[in-house]
C-alpha positions in Angstrom: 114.3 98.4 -73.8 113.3 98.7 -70.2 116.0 95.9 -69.0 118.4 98.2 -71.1 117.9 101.5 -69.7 118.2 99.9 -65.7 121.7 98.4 -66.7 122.6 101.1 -68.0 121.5 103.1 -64.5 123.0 101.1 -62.7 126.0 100.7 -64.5 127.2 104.2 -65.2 129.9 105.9 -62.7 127.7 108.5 -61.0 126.7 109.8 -57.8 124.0 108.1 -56.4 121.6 111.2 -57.1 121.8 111.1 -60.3 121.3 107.1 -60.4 118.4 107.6 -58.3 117.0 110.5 -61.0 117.9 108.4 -63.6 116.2 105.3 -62.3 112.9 107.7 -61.3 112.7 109.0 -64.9 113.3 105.6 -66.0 110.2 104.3 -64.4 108.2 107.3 -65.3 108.5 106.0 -68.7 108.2 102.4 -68.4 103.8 102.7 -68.1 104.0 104.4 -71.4 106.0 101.9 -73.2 103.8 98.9 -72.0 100.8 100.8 -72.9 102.0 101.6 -76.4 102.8 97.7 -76.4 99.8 96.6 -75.1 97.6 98.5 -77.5 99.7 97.4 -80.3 99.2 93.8 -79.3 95.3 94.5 -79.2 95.3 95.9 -82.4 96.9 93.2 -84.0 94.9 90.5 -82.3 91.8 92.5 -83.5 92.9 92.6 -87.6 94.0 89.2 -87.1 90.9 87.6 -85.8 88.7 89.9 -88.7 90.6 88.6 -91.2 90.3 84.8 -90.2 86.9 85.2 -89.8 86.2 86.7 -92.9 84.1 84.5 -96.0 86.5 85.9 -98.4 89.2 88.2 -99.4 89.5 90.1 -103.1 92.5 88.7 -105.7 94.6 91.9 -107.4 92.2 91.4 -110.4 89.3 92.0 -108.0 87.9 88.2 -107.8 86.7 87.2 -104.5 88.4 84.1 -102.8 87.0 82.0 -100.5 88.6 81.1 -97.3 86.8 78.7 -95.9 87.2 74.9 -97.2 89.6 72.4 -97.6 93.5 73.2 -98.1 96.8 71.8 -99.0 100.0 73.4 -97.5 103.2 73.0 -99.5 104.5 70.6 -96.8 101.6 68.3 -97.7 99.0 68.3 -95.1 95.9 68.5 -95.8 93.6 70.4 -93.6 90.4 72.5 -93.2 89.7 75.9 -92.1 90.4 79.2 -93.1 92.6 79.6 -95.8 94.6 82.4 -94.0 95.2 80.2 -90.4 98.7 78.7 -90.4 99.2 74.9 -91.2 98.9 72.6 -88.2 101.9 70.4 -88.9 104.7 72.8 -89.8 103.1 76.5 -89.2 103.7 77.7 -92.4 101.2 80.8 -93.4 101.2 80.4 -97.5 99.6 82.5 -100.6 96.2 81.4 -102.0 95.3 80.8 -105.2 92.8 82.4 -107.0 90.7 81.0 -109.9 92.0 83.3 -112.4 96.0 82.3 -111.7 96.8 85.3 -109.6 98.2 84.7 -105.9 96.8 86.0 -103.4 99.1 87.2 -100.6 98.4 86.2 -97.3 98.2 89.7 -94.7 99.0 87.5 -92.0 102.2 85.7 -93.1 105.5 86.5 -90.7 107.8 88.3 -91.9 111.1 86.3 -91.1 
């Protein structure tokens, strides 16, 4: 967003005080918009680290699944760790079974 609005300051047919109060109220906006980044980062690293250190997370009907063991990932690897980390041969974040049948979708999976 930042790299758009200095093109744009630079780009558009004005006198050269209005580039320059362009450009200045540019930058007074740029610190909010890498704050408002940053914290969303932090956040996100936060969720994600409690959730792949967590035992366990619930099924719909309410059974607990435990994360932590041995898994296989639809490519075929097998490999151990938390049931919610992404596969270390193809990256793939999948859905969990739980002993009832239900899946169990997985909070951290990329939208794509």
């Amino acid at each position: 967003m930042t790299r758009t609005v200095f093109f744009w300051v630079l780009s558009v047919k004005a006198s050269l005080s209005t580039r320059l109060l362009l450009l200045a109220l540019a930058l007074s906006i740029v610190p909010f918009t890498l704050t408002v980044d940053a914290l969303r980062l932090l956040i996100g690293g936060m969720r994600e680290r409690r959730l792949l250190m967590a035992p366990s997370v619930r099924c719909p009907a309410g059974h607990d699944v435990v994360l932590h063991g041995g898994w296989r990932c639809s490519c075929g690897v097998v490999f151990s760790g938390s049931g919610l980390s992404a596969c270390p041969a193809c990256g793939e974040r999948s859905y969990l079974m739980c002993p009832c049948g239900r899946s169990v979708k997985n909070p951290l999976r990329r939208r794509g």
